[in-house]
KEFI-207361 format. One line per field, with one value per atom (N, C-alpha, C): x, y, z; atom name; residue in three letters. Coordinates in steps of 0.001 Angstrom, whole numbers, padded with zeros to 6 digits. Layout:
east	c(X|...)
north	c(Y|...)
up	c(Z|...)
at	c(CA|...)
aa	c(ALA|...)
***
This chain:
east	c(135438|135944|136967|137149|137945|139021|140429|141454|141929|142244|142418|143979|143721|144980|145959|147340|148219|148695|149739|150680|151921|152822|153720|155030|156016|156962|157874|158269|159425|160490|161559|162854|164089|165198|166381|167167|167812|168639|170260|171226|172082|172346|173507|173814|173920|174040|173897|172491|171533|170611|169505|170149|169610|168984|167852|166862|167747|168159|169020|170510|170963|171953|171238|171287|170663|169970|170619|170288|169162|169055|168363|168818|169676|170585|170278|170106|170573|171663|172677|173713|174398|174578|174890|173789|173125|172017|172519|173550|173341|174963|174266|175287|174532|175507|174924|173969|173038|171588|172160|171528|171870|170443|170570|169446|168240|166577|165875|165800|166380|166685|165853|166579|166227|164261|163845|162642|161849|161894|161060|159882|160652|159029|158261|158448|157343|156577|157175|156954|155829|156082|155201|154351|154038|153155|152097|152458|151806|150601|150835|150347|149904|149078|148244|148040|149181|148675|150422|150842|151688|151604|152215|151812|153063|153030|154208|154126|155139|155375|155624|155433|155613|157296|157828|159395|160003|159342|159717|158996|157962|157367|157992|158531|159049|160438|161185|162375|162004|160821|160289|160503|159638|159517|160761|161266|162577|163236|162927|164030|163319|162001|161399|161612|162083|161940|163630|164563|165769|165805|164835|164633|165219|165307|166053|165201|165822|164816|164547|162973|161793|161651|161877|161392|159979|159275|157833|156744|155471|154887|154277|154221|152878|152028|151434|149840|149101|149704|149014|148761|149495|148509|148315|147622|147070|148393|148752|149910|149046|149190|148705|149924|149730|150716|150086|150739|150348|151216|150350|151320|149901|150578|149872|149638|149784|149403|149290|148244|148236|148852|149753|150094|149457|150057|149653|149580|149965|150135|149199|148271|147628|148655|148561|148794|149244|150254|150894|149836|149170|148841|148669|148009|147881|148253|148562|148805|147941|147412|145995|146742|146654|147369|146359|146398|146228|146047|145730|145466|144741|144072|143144|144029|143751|144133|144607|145192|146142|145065|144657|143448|142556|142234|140781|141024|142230|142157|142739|143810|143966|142933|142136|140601|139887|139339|139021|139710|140924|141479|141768|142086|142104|140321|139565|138046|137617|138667|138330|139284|138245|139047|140452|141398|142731|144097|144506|146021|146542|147676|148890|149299|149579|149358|151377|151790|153256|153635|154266|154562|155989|156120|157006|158100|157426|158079|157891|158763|160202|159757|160549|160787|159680|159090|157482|156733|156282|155045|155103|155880|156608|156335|156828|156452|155050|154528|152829|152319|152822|151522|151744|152991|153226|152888|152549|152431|150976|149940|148360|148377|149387|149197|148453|149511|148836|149618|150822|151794|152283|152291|151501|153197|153946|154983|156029|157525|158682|159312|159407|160839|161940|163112|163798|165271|166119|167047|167896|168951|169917|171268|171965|172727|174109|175068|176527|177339|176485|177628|177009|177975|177907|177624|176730|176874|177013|177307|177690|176833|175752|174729|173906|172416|171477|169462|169178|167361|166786|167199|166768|165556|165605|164029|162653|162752|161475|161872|161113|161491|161011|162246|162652|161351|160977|159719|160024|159495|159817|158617|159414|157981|158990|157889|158399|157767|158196|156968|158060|157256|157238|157280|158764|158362|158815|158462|158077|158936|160420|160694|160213|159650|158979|160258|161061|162649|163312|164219|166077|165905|166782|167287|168833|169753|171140|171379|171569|171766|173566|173758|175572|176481|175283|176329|176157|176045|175953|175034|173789|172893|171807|171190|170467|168852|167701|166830|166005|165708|165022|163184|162646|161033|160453|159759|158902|157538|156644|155380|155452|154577|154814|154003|154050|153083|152135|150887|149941|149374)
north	c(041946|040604|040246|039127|038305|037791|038454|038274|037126|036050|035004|034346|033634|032967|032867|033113|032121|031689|030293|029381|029850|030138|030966|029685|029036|028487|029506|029468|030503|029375|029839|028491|029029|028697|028657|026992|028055|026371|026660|025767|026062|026488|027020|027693|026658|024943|023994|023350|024348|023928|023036|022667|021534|022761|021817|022136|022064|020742|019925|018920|018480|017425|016045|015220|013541|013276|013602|013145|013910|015195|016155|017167|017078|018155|019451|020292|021712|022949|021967|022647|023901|023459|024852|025765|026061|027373|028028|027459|028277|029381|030311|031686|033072|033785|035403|035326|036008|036705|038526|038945|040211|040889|042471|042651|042361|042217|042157|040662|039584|038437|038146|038538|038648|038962|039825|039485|039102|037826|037073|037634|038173|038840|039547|040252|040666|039437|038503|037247|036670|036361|035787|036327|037802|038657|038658|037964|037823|036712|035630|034054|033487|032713|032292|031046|030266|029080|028570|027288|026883|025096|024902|023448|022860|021500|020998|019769|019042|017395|016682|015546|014654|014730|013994|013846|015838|016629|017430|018118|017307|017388|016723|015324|015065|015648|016485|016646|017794|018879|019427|018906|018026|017547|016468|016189|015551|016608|017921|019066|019658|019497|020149|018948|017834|016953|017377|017433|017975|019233|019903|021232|022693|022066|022775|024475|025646|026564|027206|027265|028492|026776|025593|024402|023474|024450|024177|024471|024206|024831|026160|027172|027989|028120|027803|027646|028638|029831|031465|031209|030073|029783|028383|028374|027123|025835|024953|023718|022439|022367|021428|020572|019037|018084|017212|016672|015920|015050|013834|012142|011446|010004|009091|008401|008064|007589|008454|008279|008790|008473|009100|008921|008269|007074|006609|007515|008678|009194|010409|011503|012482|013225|014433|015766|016432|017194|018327|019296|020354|021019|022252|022333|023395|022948|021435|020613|019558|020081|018375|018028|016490|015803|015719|016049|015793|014815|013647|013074|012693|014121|013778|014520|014322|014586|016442|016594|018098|019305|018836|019762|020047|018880|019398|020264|019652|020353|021767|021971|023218|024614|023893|024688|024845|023733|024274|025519|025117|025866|027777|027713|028863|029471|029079|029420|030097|029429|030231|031555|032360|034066|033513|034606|034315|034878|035043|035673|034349|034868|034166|032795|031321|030195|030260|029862|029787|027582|027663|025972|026017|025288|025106|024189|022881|021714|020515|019572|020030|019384|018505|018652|018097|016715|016184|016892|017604|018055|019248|019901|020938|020488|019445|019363|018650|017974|017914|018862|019538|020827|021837|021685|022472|021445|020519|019465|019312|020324|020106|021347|022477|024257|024737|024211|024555|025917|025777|026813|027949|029796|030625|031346|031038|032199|031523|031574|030780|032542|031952|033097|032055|032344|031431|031782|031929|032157|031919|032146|030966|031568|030616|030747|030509|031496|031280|029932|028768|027732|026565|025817|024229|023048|022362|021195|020017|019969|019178|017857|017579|016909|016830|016378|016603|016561|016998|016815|017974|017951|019087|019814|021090|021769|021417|020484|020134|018494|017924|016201|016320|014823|014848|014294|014682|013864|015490|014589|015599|016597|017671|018861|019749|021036|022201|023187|023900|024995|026392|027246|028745|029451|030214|031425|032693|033678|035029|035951|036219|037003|038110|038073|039465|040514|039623|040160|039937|040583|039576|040650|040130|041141|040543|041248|041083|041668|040649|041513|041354|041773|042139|040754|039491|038504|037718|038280|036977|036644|036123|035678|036509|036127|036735|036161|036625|036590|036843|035198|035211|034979|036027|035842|035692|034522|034126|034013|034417|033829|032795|031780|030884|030973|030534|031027|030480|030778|029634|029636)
up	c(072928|072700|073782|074587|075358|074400|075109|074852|075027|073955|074314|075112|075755|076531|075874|076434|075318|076397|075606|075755|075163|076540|076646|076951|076126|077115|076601|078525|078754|079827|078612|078972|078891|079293|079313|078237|077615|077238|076948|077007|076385|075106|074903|073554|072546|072989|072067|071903|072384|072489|073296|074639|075630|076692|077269|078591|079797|080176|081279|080106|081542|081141|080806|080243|079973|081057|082400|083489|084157|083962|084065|084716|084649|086186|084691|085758|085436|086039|086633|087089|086282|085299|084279|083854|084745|085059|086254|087175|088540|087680|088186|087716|088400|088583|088926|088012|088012|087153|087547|086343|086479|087162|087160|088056|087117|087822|087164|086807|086884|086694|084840|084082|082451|082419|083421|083027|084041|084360|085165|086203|087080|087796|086798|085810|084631|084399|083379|083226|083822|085170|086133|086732|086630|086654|086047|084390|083464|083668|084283|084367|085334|085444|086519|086513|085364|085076|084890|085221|084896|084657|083169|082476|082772|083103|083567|083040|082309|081972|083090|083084|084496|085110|084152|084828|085229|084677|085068|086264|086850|087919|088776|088681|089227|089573|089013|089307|090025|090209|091100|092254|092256|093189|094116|093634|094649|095177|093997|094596|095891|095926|097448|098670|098523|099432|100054|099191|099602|100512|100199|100890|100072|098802|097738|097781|097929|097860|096764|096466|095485|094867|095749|094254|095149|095842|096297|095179|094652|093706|094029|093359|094116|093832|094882|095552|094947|094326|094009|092348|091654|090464|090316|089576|089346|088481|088489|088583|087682|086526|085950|085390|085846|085335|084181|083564|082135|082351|082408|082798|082014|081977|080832|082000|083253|084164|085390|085918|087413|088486|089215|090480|091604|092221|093617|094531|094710|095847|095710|096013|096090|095466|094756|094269|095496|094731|096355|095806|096989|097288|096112|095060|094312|092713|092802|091814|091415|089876|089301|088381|088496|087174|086399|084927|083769|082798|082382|081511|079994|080049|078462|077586|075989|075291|075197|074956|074521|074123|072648|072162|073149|073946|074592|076014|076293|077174|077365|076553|075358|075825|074749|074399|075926|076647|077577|078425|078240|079281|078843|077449|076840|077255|077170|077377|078776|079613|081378|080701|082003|082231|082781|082311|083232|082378|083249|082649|081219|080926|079963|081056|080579|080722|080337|081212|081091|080869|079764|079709|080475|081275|081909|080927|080720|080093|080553|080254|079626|077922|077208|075872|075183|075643|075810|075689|076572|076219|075781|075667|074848|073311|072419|071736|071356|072030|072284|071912|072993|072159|071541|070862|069378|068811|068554|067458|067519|068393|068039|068080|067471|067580|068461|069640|071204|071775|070931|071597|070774|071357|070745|070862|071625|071976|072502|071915|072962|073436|074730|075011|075130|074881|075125|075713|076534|077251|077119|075569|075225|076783|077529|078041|077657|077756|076736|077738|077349|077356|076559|076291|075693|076716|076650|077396|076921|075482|074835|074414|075425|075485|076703|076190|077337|076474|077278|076729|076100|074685|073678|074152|073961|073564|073472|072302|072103|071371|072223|071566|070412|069984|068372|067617|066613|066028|064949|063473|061930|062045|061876|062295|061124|060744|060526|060990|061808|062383|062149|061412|061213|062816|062749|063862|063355|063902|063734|064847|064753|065851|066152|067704|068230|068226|069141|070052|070091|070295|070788|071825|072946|074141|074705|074651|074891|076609|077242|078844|078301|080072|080879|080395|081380|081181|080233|078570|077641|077287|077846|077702|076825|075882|074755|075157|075060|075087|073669|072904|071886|072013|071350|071727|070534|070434|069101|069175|068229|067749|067137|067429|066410|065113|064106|062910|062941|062430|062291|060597)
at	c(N|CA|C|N|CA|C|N|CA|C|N|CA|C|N|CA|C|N|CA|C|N|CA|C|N|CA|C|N|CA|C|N|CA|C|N|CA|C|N|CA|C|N|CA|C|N|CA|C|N|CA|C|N|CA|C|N|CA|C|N|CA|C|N|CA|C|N|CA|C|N|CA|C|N|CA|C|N|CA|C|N|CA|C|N|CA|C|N|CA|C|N|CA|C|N|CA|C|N|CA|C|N|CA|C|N|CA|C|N|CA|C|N|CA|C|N|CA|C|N|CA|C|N|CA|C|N|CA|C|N|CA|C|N|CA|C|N|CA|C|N|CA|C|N|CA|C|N|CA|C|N|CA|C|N|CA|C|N|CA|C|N|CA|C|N|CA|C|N|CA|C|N|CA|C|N|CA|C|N|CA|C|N|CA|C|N|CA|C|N|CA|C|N|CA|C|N|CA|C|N|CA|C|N|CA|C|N|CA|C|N|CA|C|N|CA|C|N|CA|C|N|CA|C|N|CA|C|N|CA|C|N|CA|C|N|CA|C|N|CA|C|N|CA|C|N|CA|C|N|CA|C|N|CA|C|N|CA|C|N|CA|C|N|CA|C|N|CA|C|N|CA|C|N|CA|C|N|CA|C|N|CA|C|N|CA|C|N|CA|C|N|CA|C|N|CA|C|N|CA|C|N|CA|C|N|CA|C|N|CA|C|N|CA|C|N|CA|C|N|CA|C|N|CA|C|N|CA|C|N|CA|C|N|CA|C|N|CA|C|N|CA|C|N|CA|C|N|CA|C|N|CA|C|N|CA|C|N|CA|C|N|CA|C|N|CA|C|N|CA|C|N|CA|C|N|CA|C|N|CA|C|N|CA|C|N|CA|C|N|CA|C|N|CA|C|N|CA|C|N|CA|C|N|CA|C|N|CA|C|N|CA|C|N|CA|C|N|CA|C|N|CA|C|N|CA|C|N|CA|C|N|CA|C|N|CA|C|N|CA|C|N|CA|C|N|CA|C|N|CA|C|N|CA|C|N|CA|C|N|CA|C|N|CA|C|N|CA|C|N|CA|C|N|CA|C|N|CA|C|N|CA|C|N|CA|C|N|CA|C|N|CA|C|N|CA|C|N|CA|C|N|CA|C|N|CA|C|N|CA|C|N|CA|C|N|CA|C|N|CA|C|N|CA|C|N|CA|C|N|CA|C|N|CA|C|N|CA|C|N|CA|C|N|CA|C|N|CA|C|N|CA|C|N|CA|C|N|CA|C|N|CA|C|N|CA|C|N|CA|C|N|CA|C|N|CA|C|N|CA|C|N|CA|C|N|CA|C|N|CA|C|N|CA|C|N|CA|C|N|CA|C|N|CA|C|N|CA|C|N|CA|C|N|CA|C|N|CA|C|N|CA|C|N|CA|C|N|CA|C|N|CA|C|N|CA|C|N|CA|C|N|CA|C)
aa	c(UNK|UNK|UNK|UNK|UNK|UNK|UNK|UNK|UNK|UNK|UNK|UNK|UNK|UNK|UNK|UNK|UNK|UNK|UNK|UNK|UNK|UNK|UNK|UNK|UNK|UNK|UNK|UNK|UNK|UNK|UNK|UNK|UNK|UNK|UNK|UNK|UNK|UNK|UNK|UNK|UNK|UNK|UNK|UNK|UNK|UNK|UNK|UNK|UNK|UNK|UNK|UNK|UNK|UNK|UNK|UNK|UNK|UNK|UNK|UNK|UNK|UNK|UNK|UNK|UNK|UNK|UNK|UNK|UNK|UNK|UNK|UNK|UNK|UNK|UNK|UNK|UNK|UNK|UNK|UNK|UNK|UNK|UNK|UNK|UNK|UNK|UNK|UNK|UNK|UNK|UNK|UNK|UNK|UNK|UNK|UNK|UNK|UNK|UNK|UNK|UNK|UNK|UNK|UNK|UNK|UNK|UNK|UNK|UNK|UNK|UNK|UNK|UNK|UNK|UNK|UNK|UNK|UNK|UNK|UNK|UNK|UNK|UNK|UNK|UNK|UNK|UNK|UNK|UNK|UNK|UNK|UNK|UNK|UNK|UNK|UNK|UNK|UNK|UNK|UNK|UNK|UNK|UNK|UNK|UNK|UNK|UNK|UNK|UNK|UNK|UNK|UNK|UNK|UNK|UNK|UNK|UNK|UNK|UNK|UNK|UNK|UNK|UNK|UNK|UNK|UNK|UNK|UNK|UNK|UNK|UNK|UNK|UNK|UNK|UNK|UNK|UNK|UNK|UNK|UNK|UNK|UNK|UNK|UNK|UNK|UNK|UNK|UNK|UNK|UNK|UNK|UNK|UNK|UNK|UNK|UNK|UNK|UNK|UNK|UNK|UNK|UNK|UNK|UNK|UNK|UNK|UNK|UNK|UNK|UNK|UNK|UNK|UNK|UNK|UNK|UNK|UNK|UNK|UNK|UNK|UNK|UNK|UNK|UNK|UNK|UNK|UNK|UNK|UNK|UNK|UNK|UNK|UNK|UNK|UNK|UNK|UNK|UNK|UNK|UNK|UNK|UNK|UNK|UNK|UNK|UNK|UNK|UNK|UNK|UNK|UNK|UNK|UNK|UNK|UNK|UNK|UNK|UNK|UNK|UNK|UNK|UNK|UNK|UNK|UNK|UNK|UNK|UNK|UNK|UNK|UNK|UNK|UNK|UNK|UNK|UNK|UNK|UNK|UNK|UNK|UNK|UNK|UNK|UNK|UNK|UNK|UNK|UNK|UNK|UNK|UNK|UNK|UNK|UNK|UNK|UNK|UNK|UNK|UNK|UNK|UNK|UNK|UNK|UNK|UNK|UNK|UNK|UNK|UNK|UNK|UNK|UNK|UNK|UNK|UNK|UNK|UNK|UNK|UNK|UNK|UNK|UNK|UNK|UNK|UNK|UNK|UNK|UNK|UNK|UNK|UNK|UNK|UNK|UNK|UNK|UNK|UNK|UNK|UNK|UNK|UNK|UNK|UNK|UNK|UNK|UNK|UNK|UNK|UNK|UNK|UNK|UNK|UNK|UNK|UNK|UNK|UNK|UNK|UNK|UNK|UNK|UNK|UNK|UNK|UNK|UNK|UNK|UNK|UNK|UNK|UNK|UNK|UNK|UNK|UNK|UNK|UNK|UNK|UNK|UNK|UNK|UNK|UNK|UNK|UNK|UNK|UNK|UNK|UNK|UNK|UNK|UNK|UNK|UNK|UNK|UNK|UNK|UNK|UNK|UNK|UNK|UNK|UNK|UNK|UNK|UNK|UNK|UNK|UNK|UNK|UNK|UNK|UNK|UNK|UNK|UNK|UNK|UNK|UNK|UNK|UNK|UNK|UNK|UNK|UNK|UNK|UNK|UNK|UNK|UNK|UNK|UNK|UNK|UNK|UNK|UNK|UNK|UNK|UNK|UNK|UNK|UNK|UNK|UNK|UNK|UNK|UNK|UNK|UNK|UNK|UNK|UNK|UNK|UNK|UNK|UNK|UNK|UNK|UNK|UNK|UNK|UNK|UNK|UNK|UNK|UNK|UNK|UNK|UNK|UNK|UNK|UNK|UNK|UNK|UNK|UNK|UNK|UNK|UNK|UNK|UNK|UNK|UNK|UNK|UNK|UNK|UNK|UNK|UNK|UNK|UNK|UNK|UNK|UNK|UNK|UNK|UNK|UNK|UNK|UNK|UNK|UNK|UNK|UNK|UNK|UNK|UNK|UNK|UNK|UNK|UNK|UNK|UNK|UNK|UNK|UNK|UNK|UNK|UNK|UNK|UNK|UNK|UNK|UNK|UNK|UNK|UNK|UNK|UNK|UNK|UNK|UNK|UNK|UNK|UNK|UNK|UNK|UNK|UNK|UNK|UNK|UNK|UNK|UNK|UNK|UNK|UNK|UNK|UNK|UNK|UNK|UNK)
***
């Protein structure tokens, strides 16, 4: 039997719970990382696929026009965006925008061979596709600070969804690493 795909978002948020600031800045992410950076090259070892919401494509993307560095996409997996409209301008290089519905494309995509499918975000389509039980696993990165406000987790809309802790992991500086199944 073929091991099926999952939908993995692996995130950082504050300890009050936010992705970014309102604005989207994520300035209160830049800090020493301890070694091993919580994980991550494992992580990305794992995946061959990365799901991305538009505005958070876009904030990609202004950050590579700055010359901001590691904020190019890579080309080495596959870059799927989800927008309700298509872009005037061509796709960067290793990036297809998205438009059909969640489920279907879901399913298709769980159906190709291929590693673990990492959701990038941000809170949109994050909750999209927990809200058509698209999404199988959060890791989540709480970071020890407050930002007092900013763009929650998963946009607001009345849900109750069951999770299942796999893990907790406690590094050096603070930062706790919570890993969930979600229930089905």
């Amino acid at each position: 039997m073929v091991r099926k795909r999952k939908i993995i978002v692996y995130i950082a948020t504050s300890a009050d719970g936010f992705i970014a600031r309102s604005d989207g800045s994520v300035d209160w992410l830049e800090r020493p990382r301890p070694k091993g950076n919580y994980g991550m090259g494992a992580f990305y070892k794992s995946i061959d696929t990365v799901l991305w919401g538009r505005k958070t494509c876009d904030m990609a993307l202004d950050f590579q026009k700055k010359g901001m560095p590691g904020s190019a996409f890579d080309t080495r997996v596959k870059n799927y965006v989800f927008t309700h409209s298509l872009p005037p301008s061509p796709a960067p290089e290793g990036v297809e925008f998205v438009s059909e519905p969640v489920k279907a494309f879901a399913t298709r995509l769980r159906e190709k061979k291929g590693k673990d499918i990492w959701m990038m975000g941000g809170a949109g389509i994050i909750a999209s596709f927990l809200d058509e039980s698209e999404i199988d696993e959060f890791m989540i990165h709480v970071i020890p600070k407050f930002i007092g406000e900013g763009i929650p987790l998963i946009a607001s809309r009345r849900r109750t969804v069951p999770l299942k802790l796999i893990s907790s992991t406690k590094f050096t500086d603070g930062v706790v690493k919570l890993h969930y199944a979600v229930r089905r």
